[in-house]
RODO-2510 file (C-alpha; in nm, 4 decimals, decimal comma):
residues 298
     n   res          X          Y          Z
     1     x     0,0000     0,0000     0,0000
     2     x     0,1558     0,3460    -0,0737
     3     x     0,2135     0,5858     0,1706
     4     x     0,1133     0,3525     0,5120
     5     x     0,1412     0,4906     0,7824
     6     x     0,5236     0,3984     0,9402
     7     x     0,4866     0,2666     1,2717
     8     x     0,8476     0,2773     1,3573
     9     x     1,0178     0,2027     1,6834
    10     x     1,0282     0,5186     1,8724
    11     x     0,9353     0,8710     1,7571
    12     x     0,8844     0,8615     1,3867
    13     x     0,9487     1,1998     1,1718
    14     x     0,7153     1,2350     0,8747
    15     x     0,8065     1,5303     0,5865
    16     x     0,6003     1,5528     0,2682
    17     x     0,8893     1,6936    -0,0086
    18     x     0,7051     1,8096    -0,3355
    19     x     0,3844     1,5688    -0,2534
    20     x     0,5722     1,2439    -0,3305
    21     x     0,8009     1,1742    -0,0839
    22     x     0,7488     1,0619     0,2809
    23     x     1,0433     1,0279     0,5262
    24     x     1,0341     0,8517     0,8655
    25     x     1,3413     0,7916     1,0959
    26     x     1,3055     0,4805     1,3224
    27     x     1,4275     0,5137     1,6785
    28     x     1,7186     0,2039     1,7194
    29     x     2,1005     0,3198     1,8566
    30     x     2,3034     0,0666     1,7276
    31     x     2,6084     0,1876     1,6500
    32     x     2,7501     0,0456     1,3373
    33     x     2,5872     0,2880     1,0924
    34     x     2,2697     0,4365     0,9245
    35     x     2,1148     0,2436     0,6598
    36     x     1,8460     0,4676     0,4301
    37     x     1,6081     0,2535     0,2485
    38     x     1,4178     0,3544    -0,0427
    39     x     1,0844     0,2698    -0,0579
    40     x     0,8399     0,3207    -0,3523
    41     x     0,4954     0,4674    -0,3238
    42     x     0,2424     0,2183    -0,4268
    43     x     0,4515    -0,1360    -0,4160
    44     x     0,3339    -0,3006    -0,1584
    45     x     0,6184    -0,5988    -0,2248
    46     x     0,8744    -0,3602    -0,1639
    47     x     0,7216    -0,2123     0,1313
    48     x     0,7095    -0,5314     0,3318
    49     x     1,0517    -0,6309     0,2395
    50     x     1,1965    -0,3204     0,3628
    51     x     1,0142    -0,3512     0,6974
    52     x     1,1461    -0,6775     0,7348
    53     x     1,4955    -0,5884     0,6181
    54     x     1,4725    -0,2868     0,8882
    55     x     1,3660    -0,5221     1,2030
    56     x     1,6644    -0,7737     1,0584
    57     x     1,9434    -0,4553     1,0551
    58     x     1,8297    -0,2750     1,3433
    59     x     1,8360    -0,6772     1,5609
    60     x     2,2253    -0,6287     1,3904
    61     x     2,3162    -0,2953     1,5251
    62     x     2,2264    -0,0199     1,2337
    63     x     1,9912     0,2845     1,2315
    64     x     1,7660     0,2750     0,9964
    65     x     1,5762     0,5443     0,8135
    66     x     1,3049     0,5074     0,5372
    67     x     1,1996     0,7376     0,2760
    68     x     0,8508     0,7103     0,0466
    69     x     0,9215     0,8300    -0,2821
    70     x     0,8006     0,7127    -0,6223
    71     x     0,9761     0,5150    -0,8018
    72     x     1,1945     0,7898    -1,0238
    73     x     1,2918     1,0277    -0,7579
    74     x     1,3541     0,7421    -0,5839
    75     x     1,6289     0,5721    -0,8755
    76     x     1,7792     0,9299    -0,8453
    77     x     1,8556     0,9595    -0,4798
    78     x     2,0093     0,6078    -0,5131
    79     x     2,2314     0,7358    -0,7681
    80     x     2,3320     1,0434    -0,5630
    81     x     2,3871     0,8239    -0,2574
    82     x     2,1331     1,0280    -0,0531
    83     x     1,9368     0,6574     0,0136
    84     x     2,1547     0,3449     0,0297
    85     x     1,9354     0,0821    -0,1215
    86     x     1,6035    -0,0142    -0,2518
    87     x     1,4617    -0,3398    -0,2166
    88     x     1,2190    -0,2912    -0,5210
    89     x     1,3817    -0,2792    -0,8509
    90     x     1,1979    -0,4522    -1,1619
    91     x     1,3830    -0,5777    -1,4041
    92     x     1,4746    -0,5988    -1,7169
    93     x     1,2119    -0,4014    -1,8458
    94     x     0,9442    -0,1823    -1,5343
    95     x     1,2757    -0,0114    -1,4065
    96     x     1,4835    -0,0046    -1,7477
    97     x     1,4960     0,2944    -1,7912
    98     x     1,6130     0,4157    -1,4671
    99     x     1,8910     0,1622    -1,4724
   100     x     1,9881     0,3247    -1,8337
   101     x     1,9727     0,6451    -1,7101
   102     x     2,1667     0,6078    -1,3299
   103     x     2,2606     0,2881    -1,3777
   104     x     2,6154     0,4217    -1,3630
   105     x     2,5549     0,5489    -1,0493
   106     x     2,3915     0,2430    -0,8571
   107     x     2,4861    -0,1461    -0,8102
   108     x     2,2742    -0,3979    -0,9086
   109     x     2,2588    -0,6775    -0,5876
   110     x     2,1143    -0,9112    -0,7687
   111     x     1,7506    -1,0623    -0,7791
   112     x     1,6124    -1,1656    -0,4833
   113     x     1,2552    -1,3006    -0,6313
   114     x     1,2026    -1,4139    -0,9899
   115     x     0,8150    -1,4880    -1,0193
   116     x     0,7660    -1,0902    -1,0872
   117     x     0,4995    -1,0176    -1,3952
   118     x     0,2756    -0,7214    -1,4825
   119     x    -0,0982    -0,8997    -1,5735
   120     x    -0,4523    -0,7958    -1,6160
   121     x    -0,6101    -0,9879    -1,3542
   122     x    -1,0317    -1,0938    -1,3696
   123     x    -1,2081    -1,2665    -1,0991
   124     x    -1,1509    -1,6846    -1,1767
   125     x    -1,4810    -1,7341    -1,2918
   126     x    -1,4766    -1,4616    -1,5468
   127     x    -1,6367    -1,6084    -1,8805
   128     x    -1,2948    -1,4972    -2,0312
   129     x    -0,9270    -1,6257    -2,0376
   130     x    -0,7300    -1,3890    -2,2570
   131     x    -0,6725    -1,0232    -2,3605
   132     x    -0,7975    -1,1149    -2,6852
   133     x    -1,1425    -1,1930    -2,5643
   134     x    -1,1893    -0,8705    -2,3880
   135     x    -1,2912    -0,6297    -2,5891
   136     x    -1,5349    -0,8868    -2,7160
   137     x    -1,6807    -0,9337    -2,3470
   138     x    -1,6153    -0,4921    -2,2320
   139     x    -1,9757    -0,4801    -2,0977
   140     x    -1,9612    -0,8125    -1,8872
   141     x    -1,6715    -0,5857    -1,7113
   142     x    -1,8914    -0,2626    -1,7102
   143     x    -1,7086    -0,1442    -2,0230
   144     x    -1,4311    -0,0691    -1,7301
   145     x    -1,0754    -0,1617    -1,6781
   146     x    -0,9503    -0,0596    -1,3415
   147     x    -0,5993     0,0808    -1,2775
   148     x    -0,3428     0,1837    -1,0740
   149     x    -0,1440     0,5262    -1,0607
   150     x    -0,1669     0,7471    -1,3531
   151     x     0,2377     0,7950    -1,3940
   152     x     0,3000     0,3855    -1,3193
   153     x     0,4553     0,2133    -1,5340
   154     x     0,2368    -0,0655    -1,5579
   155     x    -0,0247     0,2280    -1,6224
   156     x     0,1976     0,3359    -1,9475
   157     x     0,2317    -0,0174    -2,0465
   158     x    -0,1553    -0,0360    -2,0495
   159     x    -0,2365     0,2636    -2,2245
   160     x     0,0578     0,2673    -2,5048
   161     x     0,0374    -0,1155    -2,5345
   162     x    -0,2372    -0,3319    -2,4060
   163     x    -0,5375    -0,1045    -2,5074
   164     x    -0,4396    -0,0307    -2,8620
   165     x    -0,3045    -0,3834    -2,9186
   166     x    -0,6285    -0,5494    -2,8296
   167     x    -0,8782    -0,2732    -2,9520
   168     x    -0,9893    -0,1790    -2,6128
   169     x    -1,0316     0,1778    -2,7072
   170     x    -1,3604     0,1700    -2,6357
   171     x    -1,3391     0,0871    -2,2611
   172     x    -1,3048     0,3190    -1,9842
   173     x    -0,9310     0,2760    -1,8675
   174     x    -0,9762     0,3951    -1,4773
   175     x    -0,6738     0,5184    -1,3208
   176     x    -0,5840     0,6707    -0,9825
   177     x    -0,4021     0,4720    -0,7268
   178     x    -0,3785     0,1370    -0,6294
   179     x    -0,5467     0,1721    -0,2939
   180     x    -0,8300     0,2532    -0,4926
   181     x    -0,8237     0,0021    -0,6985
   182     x    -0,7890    -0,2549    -0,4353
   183     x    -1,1135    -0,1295    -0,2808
   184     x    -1,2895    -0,1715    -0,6063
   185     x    -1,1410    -0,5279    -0,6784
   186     x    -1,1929    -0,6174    -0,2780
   187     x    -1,5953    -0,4883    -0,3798
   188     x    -1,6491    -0,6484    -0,6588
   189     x    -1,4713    -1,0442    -0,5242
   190     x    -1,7240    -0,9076    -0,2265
   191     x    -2,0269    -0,9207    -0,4337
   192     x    -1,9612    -1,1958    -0,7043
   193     x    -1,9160    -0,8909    -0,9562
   194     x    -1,6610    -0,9380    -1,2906
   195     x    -1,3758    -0,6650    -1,2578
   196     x    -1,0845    -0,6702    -1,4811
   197     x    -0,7824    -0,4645    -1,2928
   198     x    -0,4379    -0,3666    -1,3574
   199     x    -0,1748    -0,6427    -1,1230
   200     x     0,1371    -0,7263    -1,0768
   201     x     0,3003    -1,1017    -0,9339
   202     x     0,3874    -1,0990    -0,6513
   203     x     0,0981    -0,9133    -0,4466
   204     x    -0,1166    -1,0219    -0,1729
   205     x    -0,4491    -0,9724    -0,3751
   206     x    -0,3561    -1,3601    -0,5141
   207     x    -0,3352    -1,4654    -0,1515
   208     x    -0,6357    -1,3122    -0,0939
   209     x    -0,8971    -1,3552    -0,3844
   210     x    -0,9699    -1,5956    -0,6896
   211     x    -0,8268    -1,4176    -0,9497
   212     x    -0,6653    -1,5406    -1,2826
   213     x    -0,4242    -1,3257    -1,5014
   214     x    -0,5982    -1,3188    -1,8821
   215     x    -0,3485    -1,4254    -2,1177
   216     x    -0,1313    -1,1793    -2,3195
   217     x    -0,0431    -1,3856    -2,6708
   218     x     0,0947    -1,0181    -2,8254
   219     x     0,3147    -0,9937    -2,5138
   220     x     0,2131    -0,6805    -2,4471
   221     x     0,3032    -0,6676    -2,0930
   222     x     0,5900    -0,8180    -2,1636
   223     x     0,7985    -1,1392    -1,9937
   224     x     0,8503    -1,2219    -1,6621
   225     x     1,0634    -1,0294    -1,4676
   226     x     1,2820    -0,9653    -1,1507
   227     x     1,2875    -0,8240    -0,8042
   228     x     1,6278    -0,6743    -0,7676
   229     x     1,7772    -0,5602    -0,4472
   230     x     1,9679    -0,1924    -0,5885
   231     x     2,2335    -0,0263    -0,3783
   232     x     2,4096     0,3250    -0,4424
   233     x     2,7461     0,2964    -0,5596
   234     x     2,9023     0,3697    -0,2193
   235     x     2,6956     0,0912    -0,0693
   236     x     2,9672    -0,1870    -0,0970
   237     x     3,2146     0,1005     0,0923
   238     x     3,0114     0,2014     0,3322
   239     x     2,7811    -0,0595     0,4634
   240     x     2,9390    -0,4275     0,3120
   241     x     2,7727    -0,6468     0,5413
   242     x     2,4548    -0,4673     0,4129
   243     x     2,5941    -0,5083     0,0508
   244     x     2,6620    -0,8827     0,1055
   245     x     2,3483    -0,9733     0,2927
   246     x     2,1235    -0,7899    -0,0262
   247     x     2,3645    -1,0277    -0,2537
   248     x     2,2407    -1,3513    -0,0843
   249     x     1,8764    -1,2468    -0,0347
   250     x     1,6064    -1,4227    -0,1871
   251     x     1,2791    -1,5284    -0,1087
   252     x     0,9682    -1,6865    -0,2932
   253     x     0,6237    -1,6052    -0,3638
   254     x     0,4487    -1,7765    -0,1212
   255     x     0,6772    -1,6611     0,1642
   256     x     0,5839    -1,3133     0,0055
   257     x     0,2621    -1,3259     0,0325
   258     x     0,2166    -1,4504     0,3909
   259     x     0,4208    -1,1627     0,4982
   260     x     0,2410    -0,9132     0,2718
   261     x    -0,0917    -1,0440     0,4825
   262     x     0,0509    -1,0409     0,8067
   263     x     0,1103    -0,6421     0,7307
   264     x    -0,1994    -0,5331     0,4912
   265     x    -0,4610    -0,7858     0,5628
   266     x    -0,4700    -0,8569     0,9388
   267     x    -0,6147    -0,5339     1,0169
   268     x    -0,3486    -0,3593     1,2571
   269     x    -0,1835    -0,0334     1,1862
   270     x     0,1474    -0,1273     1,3603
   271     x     0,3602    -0,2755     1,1072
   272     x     0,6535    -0,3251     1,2964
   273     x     0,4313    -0,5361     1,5767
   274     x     0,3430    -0,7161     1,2334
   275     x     0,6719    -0,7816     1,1168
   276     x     0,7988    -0,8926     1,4713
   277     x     0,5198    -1,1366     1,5116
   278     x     0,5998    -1,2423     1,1615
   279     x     0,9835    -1,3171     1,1901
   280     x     0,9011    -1,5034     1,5594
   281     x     0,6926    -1,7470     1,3379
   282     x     0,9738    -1,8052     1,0368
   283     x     1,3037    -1,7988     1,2456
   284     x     1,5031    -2,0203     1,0707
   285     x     1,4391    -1,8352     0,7700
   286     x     1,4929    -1,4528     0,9234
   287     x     1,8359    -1,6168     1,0511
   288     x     1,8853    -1,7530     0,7044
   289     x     1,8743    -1,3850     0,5928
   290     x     2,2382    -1,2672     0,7425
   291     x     2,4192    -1,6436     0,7730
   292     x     2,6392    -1,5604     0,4786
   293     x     2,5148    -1,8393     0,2506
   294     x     2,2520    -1,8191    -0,0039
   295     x     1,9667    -2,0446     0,1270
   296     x     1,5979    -2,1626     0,0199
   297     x     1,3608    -1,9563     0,1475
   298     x     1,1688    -2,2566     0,3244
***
């Protein structure tokens, strides 16, 4: 969910900088450094890694200090070594162009899932099963495709690609934020309704409702991709036991998801009780995390 509401340990310090970016300082005293994580509005994947990355640092001694920002201001502050790392980085193709344009600048710390994939998700018993199909079946949707932020790029990937590539001019491409249209796809699941959404793999909302992802024969949304831990280019310097430990860092899907619904979907506000409760019930795989070995996440 963009934008939560931090509940950090301690006093937390919230500044809005040119309506994008949200910072909040969490409260720890360990000594052996600051660590400022980059996390981007509206990726809820990204925002419950770094959560759990910041309970696993601060348990090994660092400070560390979040800051909101969307995904581009975000790239650039990596690359200027005002934030450290970013848990969040798609690739090859959602982030490309950020990497072509910083990529200089920043170090790639390799993938740390690889089930990542933009989709137009339906409910599962949808009477369709491909992109093809939809402009054929618009008003069993309400002529409506829901979608996310106006300036995503899963949004631009939609409009440039998907719509004229499977003649969906004619239906009314919604876009605002994702909160929004989670409530509208947690509404219509609600009440048996079709919706037809813009998604992403991983994301709770497959955890949490039976939805399929309609098939894309033009590849319009393009392949698979990666989640890619990226560091500044100091971050190797300055922090290498945070370097190294992004380097051996992976962890699947399903793990994902249950820690995606122990923060969004439980109903609390207090992410970091979440996360604690979280880690107390996956232990050998939180100490997995900073063991110095790549492991399976189960």
């Amino acid at each position: 969910m963009p934008k939560r509401a931090l509940a950090v340990l301690g006093a937390a310090l919230i500044v809005v900088v040119g309506g994008t970016a949200v910072t909040a300082a969490s409260s720890s005293g360990g000594g052996k450094g600051q660590v400022k994580i980059a996390v981007f509005n509206g990726w809820p994947e990204g925002e419950a890694v770094s959560y759990l990355w910041k309970h696993v640092l601060e348990k090994k001694g660092y400070d560390v200090e979040f800051e909101y920002a969307d995904a581009g201001p975000a790239f650039a502050g990596l690359s200027t070594g005002d934030y450290d790392i970013a848990y969040d980085g798609w690739l090859p193709t959602t982030h490309k162009a950020y990497l072509d344009k910083y990529g200089d600048a920043l170090t790639d710390l390799g993938a740390w899932n690889e089930e990542a994939k933009l989709t137009i998700a339906v409910n599962k018993d949808a009477p369709i099963d491909s992109l093809d199909q939809l402009a054929s079946h618009a008003d069993d949707f309400g002529n409506r495709l829901v979608g996310i932020e106006p300036g995503a790029g899963l949004t631009d990937a939609t409009q440039n690609k998907v719509i004229p590539g499977y003649g969906l001019k004619g239906m009314d491409f919604v876009t605002s934020s994702t909160p929004a249209m989670l409530a509208e796809l947690t509404s219509a699941m609600k009440a048996h309704q079709n919706i037809a959404v813009t998604l992403w793999r991983p994301h709770w909302a497959y955890d949490e409702f039976d939805l399929k992802d309609l098939k894309d024969p033009k590849g319009a949304l393009g392949a698979a991709e990666s989640l890619h831990s990226i560091g500044s280019k100091q971050l190797a310097t300055k922090l290498p036991e945070v370097a190294g430990w992004a380097k051996d860092f992976r962890m699947d899907s399903d793990l994902l998801y249950s820690l995606e619904n122990a923060m969004f979907n439980s109903g609390t506000k207090d992410y970091d009780k979440a996360v604690s409760t979280w880690m107390g019930q996956h232990e050998e795989y939180v100490a997995s995390l900073t063991a110095g070995a790549r492991v399976a996440s189960r």
